[in-house]
N, C-alpha and C positions, 0 to 999 in steps of 0.2 A: 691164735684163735683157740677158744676152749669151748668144750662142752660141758653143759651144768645140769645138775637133775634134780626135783624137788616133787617132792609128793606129801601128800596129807590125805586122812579118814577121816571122813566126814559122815557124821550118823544123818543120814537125809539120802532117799532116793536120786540116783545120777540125772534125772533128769530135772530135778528142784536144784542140786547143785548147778548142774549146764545153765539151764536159765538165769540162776540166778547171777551166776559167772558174767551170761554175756550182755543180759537188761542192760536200760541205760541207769536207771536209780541206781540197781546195786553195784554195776562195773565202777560207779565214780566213787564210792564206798570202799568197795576193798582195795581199788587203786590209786586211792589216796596217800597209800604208805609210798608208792614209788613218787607221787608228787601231788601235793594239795590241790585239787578242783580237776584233777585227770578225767578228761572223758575221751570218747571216741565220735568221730564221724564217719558214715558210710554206714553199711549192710557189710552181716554178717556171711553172706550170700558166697560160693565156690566159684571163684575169680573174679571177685569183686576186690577193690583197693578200697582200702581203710586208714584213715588218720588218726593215732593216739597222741594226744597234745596234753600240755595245762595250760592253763589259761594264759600264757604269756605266748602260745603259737609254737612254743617249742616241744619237738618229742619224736616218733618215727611214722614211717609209712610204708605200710605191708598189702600185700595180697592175701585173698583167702583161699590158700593152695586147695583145702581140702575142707571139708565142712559135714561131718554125718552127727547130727543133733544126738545128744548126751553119749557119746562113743568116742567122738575125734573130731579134734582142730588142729589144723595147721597152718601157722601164719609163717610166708617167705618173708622176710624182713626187706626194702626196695631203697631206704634212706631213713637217715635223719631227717627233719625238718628242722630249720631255724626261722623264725618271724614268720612261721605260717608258709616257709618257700624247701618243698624238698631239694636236698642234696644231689646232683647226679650223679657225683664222684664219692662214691660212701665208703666206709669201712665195714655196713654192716651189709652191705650184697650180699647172696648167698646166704645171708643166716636164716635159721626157721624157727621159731617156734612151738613146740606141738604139746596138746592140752590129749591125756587120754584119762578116760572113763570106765573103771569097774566098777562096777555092783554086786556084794554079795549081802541078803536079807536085810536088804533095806538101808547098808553102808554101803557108803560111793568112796573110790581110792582113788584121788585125782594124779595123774603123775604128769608132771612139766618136764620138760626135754629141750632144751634150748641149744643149738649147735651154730658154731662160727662167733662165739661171742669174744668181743674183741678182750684182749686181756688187762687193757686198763677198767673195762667195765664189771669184772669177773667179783673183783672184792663187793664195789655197790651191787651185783645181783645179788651176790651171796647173804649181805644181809640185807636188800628187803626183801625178797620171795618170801623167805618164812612165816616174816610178820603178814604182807598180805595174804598167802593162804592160809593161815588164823585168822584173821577179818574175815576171810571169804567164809569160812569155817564157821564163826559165830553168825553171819548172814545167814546160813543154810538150816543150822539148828536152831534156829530162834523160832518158836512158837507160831 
């Protein structure tokens, strides 16, 4: 299991970032890079379960351990899904997620924190995070 870290500056107040991070338009936008027509089902909401799929029903299913609007997110990881049916025997248990938010004068420093990631998934995190937070990045500064 490994731990990964990813962070970007984003000229845009933390809270245009957050939003725009977890809307449904723009989430399917910058997480496109991790897979073409990505969206999510459920609420954002602190212990609420959440579905990130593409469109073929595959992808994972998390809780939302922790939720303080443009500050912190923390997603427990609960399974994989395959055809739309979680896993109950997963590799990824235990793993979390977590989106943090600074702000200083008007630039937001988003840093990603990902722990228990299994280590055949480590190289594909590794390159796409960056690319999607540049999308998310060009979503936040754009006019």
């Amino acid at each position: 299991m490994s731990k990964l870290h990813y962070s970007i500056t984003i000229h845009a107040p933390k809270a245009r970032v957050h939003n725009l991070m977890l809307a449904d338009h723009s989430y399917r936008e910058w997480t496109s890079e991790f897979a073409p027509g990505s969206y999510y089902k459920g609420a954002w909401d602190k212990g609420a379960e959440i579905l990130f799929l593409n469109p073929k029903g595959f992808g994972m299913r998390a809780r939302i351990a922790e939720h303080r609007p443009a500050e912190f997110v923390s997603l427990e990881m609960l399974s994989e899904v395959s055809d739309g049916v979680p896993d109950s025997q997963d590799q990824w248990q235990g793993s979390f997620e977590n989106y943090t938010y600074t702000e200083a004068n008007g630039i937001t420093t988003i840093q990603v924190d990902i722990s228990g990631v299994p280590v055949e998934w480590a190289e594909y995190m590794n390159a796409t995070w960056p690319k999607a937070l540049a999308k998310l990045q060009m979503l936040c500064e754009r006019a």
